[in-house]
C-alpha positions as CSV (number, residue, x, y, z in Angstrom):
1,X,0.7,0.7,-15.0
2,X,0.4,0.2,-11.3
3,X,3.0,-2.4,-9.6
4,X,1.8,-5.8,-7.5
5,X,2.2,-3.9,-4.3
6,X,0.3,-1.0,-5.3
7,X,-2.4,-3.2,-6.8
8,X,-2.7,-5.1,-3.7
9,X,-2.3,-2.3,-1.3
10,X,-5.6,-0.6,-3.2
11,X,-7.8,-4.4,-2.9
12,X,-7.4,-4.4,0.9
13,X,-7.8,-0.6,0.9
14,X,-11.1,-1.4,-0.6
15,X,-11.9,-4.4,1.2
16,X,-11.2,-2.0,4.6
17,X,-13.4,0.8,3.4
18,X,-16.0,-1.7,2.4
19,X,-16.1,-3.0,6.3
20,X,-15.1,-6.5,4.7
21,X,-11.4,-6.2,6.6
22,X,-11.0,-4.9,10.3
23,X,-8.3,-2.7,11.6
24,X,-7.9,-6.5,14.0
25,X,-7.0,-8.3,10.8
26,X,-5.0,-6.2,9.4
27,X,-2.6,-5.9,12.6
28,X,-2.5,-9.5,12.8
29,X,-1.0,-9.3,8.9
30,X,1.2,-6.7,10.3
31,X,2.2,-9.2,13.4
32,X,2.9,-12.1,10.3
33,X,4.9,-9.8,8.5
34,X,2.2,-9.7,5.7
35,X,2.3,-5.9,6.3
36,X,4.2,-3.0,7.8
37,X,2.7,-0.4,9.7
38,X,2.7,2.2,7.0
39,X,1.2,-0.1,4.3
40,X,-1.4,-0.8,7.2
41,X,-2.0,2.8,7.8
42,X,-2.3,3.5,4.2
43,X,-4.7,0.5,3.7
44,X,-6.8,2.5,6.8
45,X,-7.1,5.7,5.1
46,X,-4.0,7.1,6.1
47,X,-3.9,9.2,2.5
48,X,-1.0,10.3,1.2
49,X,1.8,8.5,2.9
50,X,5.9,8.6,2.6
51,X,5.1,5.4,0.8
52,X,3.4,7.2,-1.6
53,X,6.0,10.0,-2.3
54,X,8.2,6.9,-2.7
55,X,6.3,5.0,-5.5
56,X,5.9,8.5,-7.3
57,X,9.8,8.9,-6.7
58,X,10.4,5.4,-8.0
59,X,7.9,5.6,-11.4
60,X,10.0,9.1,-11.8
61,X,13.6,7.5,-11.9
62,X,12.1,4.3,-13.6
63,X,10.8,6.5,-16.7
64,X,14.2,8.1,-16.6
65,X,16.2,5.3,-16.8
66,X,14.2,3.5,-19.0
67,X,13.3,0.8,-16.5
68,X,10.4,-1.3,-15.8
């Protein structure tokens, strides 16, 4: 099952591709602190990212362990 972040990562993803978000808004999350600027250049197509390798590393360790 996908986490929050991923979940909401992949709706703005969406809404970007779709022309709904601009590259604009989303530095201006990034400039709130909404964002950091890997989740923003994953949101913009950035593919797969070190914060990718991460989430697989985490759902790795977590099905080890037992956890979430």
């Amino acid at each position: 099952m996908k986490k929050a972040v991923e979940i909401f990562l992949d709706y703005y993803k969406k809404r970007y591709q779709k022309g709904e978000l601009t590259e604009e808004q989303l530095s201006q999350m990034v400039s709130k602190g909404a964002l950091d600027e890997e989740e923003k250049t994953y949101i913009m197509g950035g593919g797969s990212s070190e914060l990718e390798g991460l989430r697989t590393f985490h759902s790795e360790v977590m099905g080890l362990i037992g956890g979430e």
